[in-house]
Structure formats: C-alpha cells, structure tokens
C-alpha positions in Angstrom: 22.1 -24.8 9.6 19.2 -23.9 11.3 15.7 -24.4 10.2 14.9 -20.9 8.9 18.2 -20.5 7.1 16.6 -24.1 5.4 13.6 -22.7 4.6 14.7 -19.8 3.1 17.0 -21.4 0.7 14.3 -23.9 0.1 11.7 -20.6 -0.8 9.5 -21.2 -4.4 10.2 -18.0 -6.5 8.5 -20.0 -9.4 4.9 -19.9 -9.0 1.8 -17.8 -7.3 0.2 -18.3 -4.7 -3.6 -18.8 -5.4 -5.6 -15.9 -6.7 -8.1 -16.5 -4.0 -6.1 -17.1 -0.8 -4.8 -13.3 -1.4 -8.4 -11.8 -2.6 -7.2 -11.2 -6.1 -9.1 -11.4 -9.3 -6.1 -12.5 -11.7 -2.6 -14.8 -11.3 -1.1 -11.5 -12.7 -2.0 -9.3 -9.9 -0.5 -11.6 -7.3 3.0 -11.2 -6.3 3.4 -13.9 -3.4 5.0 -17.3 -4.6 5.6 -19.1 -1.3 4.5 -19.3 1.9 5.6 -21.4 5.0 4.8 -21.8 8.6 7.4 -21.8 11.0 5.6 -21.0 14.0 1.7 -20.4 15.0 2.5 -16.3 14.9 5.6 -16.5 12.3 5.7 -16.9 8.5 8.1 -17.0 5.9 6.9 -15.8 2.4 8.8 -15.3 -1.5 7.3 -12.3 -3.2 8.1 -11.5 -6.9 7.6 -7.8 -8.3 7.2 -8.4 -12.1 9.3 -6.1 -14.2 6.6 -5.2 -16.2 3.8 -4.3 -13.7 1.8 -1.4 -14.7 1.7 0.8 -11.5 5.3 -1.1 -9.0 7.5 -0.9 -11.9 6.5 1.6 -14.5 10.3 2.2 -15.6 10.7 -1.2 -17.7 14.5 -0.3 -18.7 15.7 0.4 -16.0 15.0 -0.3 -11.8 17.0 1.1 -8.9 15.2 0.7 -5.2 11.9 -0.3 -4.7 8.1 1.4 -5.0 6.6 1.5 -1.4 3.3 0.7 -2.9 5.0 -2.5 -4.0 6.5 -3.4 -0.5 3.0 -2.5 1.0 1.0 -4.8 -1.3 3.7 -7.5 -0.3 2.5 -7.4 3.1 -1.0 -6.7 2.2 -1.0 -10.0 0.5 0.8 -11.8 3.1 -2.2 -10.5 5.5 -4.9 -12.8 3.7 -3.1 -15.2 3.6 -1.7 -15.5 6.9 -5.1 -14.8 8.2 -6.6 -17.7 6.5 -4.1 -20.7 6.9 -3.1 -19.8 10.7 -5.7 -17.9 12.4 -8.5 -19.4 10.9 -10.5 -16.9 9.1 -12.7 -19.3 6.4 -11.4 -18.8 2.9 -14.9 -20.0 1.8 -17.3 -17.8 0.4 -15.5 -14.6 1.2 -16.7 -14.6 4.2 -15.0 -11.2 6.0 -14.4 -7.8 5.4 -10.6 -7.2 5.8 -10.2 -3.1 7.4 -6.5 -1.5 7.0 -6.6 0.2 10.3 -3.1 1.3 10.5 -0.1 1.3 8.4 3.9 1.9 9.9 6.9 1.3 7.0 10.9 1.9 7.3 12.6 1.3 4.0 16.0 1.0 4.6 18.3 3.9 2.9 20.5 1.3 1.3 17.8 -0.7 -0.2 17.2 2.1 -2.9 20.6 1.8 -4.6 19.9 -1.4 -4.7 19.7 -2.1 -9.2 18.0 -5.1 -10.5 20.0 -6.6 -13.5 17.7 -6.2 -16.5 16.1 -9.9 -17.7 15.8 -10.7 -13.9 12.7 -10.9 -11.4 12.7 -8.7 -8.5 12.5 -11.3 -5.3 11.6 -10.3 -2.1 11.8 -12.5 1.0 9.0 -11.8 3.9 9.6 -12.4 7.3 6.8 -11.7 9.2 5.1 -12.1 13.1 1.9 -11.9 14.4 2.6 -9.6 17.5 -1.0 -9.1 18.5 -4.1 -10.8 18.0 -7.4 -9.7 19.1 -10.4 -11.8 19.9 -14.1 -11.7 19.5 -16.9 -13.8 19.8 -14.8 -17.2 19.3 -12.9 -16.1 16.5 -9.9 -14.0 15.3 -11.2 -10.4 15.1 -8.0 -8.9 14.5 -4.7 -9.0 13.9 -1.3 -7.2 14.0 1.8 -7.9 11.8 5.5 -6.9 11.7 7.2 -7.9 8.3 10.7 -7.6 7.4 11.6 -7.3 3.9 15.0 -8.9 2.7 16.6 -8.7 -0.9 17.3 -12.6 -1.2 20.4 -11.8 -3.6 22.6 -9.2 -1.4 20.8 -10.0 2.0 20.3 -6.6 2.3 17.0 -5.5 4.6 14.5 -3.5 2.2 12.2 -2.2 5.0 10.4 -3.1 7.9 6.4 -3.1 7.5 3.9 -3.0 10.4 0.2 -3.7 9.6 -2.8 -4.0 12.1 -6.2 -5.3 10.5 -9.9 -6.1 11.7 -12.0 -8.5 10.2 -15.9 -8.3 9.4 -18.2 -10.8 8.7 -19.3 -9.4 5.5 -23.5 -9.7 6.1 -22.8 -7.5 9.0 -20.5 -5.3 7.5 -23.1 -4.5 5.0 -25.6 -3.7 7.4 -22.9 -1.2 8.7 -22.0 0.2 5.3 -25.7 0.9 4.0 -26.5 2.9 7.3 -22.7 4.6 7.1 -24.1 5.5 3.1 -27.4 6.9 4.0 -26.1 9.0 6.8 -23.5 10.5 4.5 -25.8 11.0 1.8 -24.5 8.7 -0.5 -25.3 5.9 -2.4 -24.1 2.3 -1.0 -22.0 0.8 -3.8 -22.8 2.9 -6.3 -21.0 2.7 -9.9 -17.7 4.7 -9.6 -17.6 7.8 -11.6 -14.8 8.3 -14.0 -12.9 11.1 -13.2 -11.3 13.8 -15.6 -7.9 13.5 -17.0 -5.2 15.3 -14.7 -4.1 18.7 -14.6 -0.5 17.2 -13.2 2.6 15.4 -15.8 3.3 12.3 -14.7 7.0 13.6 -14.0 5.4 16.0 -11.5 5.0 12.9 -8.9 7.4 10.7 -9.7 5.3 8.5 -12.3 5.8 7.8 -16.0 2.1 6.8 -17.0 -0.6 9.7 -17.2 -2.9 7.3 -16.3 -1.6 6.1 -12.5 -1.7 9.8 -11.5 -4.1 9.8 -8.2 -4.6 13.6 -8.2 -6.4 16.2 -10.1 -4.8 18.5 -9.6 -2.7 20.4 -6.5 -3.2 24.1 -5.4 -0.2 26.2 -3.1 -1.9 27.9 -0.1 -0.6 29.1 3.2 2.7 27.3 2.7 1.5 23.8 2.2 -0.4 22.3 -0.7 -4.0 21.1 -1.3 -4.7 18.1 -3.6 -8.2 17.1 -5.1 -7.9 13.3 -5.2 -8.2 11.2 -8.8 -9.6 7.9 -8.4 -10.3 6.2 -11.2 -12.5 3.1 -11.2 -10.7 1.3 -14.7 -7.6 1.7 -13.1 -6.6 -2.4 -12.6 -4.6 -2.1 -9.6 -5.8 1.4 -7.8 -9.5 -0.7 -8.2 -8.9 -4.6 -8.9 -12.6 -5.4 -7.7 -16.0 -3.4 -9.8 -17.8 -4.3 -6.3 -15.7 -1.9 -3.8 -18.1 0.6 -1.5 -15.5 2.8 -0.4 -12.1 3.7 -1.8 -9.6 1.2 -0.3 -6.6 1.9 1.4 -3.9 1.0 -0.6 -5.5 3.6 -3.4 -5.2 6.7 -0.5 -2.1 5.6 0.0 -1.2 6.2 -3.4 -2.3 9.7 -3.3 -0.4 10.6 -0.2 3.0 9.2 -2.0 1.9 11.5 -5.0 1.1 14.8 -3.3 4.5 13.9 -0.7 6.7 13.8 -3.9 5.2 16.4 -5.8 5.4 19.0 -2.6 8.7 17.9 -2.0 9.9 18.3 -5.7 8.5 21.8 -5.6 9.6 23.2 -2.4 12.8 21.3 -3.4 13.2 22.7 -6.9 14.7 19.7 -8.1 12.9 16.5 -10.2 10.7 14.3 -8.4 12.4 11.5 -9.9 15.2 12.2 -7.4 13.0 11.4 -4.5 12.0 8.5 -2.7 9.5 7.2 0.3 11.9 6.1 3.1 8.9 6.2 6.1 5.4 6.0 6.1 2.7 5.7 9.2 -0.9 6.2 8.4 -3.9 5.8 10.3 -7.2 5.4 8.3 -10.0 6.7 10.9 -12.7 6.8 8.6 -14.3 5.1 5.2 -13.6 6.9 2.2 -16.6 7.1 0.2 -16.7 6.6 -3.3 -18.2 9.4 -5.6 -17.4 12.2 -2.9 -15.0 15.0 -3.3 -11.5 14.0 -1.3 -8.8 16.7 -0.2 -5.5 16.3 0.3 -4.1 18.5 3.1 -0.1 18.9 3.0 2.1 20.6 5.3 6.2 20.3 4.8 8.7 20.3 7.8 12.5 19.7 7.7 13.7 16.6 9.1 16.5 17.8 12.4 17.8 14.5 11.9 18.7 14.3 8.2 18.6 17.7 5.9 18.2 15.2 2.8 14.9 14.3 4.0 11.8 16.3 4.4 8.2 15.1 6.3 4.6 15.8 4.6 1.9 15.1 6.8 -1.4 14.7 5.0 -4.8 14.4 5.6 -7.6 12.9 3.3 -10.7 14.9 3.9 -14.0 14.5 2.4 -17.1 16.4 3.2 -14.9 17.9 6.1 -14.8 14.6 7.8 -11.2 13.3 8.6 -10.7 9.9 6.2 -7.0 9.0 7.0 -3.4 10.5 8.6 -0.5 10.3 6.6 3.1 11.3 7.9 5.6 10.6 4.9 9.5 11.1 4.8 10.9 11.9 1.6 14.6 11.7 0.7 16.7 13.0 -1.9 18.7 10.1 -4.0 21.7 11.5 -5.2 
C-alpha cells in the first residue's frame, strides 16, 4: 500500500483544524479536520460539511450533491493553511492580506446524485498541489493551487478546484486600501450598511432561507438580466469578520451562483431547485467596495456540448468599474 493510500485511510474526520490557522472567528465555521504533508508542494486534507450549516446545507432533511460555495470554502480553507505550515507565511499576528485573484472549479456530473444518508457527516477528502509559486522580496508572494475533491465513502471525484492567491503584508496593504478608498470616494472601512429585505423568494435562486439571498432584486433587459447585489453585513458566513474593507470574494461569488440559477430557472421555465453549478472560472480584477451600489450583468448562451447545460457570464460592476468575471455553467438535474 503506498503511502498516500496510508494516509488517507489514516485521515482525522473527528476534529477542526484551529480557528486561527484558517482565519476563522469560530470552531463552527471551520470545516477542515486534517491536514498532512506529503510533499513540499502536495497536501492531503479531511473536510467535513456539517448537516446543519446555515448557508452549504440549508436543506436539513434531505442532501443530494454538493453546494459549490461549500467545495470553494474547502479550498479556501486549505489555502491558509497550506500557506502557513509549508510556504512559510507567519501565522503570528495576522500578518498578510490574502487576495482571491482567480477562481477555476469542475464538479463532476456524478458527484450530484451523490445522497448523504441522514444522521451522517458529509466528508470530503482534499488533495491538493502547489503548481506555481511566486516570489518577492525573500518571501512567498503568491501562490497557485489545484485541489481534487474526493467523496471518501464511494471514491467518487466531487470536482476539481484551481485557486491562485497573493499575499500582502497587511501595514502595506492598508496604505494601499486608504488611497484605493479616497480615490473612489469612499470611506476606508466604514460600518457596512444593512441592506433592505429582498424583492426575490428564496425558491427563485435555489435557496430556502430569505435571509442568504445575495440580491435585491433582478431586472430582464435586452435578453439578459441585471441584478443589484444584497450584502448584508449580519450575515455570519457571507461576512464572518466586522473588520472587512471591501466585500470579499467568496460573498460575490455567492451572488453570481444566485443570479446564474435564477436566469437559468427563468429562461428555463422550470424550478431552480432543479439546477446545479457544474463549472465556475472567475477572475476578480478589482476591490469591491463596501457601501457602493454593485450590478450584476448576465448574459445566457446554450452550451454546443451539452443541451442540459446553459453558461451565464456575469460581471460585478460598481460605479462603472469592472469588480470581477464570472462564467457559470448551469445543469439541469433530472
């Protein structure tokens, strides 16, 4: 048996990593248990999606597949820590500014018939490789990841996940954020104002909880769809830390799957609930400013490949500045 087939067997589904290793604020909010060095570029890592999390697994009775936002956060996760124990990024005193710079997921058709028995965790195994690693000034500056993400019961590969990050020490990245602020003609850090309720039912984008809908409300024009963006600062995953100065990633990211499913459920006619992410690249070009009117720009365009599936490509656009590129494929589960 070789030594990766030892490891994996071997794998801690039974605890968390700690809160701080994976920059979160709670045990609950961290979904790595394990982690383990087989290489200087490769990792192994157990993940564990609760059953009752408020935002990956809203349906408590039953689960089929998996919530890309899940997978993502996976890997996310995996990111800090990786970054920390092997390229030696100091854990102390929060040192740097981690940037999502660009974003690349497959989830594997099969993996979203995949049912998880009720009374039982949902474990993920994470296989992931440093493929690139960028240098600056003595120290990692940047790093690029490929993850593949394994059902540990069935074997079956849930998706592949490619990450590429920089890191910012954070004295100088608040030099760059307060001149980035007062250029835009915004406030650096500013307390994040609450948003109204949504126009949108939860059913309309594939959610069961009014209050994890990330849109206002969506508009039909020149046969796509416009979207004013919802972020609300209570929210405890969409905003886990009260000191963020720019709306993070993973929360724009939750938008895009939102307006993707609720375009495609429209020009679809059928319910949202019948569609899933299967691909995802995104590119974030640009900070996304808290406080500041975003847009979400949709367009819809068969798939030649598969008639199941259809691509949305959105952009997030404040003040008519370009935040991030999203090009989703979403597929019909019959």
């Amino acid at each position: 048996m070789t030594e990766n087939n030892n490891t994996l067997m071997n794998l801690d589904f039974e605890r968390t990593l700690p809160i701080s290793l994976v920059h979160k604020p709670s045990n609950d909010s961290v979904l790595l248990t394990d982690y383990v060095a087989i290489s200087p570029n490769e990792t192994i890592l157990g993940a564990q999606i609760p059953r009752s999390h408020c935002l990956y697994q809203e349906n408590i009775l039953e689960s089929r597949g998996y919530d890309i936002a899940a997978l993502v956060e996976i890997c996310r996760q995996a990111c800090f820590a990786i970054a920390h124990n092997q390229f030696g990024l100091s854990l102390a005193e929060n040192r740097y500014q981690f940037l999502f710079r660009e974003l690349k997921v497959t989830v594997n058709p099969e993996a979203l018939d995949i049912r998880h028995p009720i009374g039982r965790f949902i474990r993920v195994v994470v296989n992931s490789k440093v493929e690139k690693e960028t240098r600056n000034a003595g120290r990692t500056a940047g790093l690029q990841w490929r993850y593949v993400l394994t059902d540990p019961t069935s074997s079956t590969e849930i998706a592949v996940i490619q990450i590429r990050q920089n890191f910012v020490d954070r004295v100088q990245w608040k030099r760059i954020r307060v001149d980035m602020c007062k250029q835009r003609g915004v406030q650096f850090q500013a307390p994040i104002e609450v948003p109204e309720d949504s126009e949108l039912k939860p059913a309309e984008v594939a959610r069961w909880n009014p209050q994890n809908i990330a849109l206002l409300r969506v508009t039909h024009k020149d046969g796509g769809y416009i979207a004013l963006a919802r972020f609300d600062p209570r929210h405890p995953v969409l905003f886990d830390r009260p000191t963020a100065d720019h709306i993070f990633a993973m929360t724009q990211l939750e938008a895009s799957r939102q307006l993707a499913i609720y375009a495609t459920a429209k020009i679809k006619n059928i319910d949202a609930f019948r569609l899933k992410i299967i691909k995802c690249d995104a590119l974030f070009i640009s900070m996304c400013e808290l406080n500041t009117p975003t847009e979400l720009h949709a367009k819809l365009s068969k798939n030649e490949q598969n008639s199941s599936v259809m691509t949305v490509s959105i952009q997030l656009i404040q003040s008519g500045r370009t935040v991030s590129d999203f090009s989703i494929d979403v597929q019909e589960i019959i």
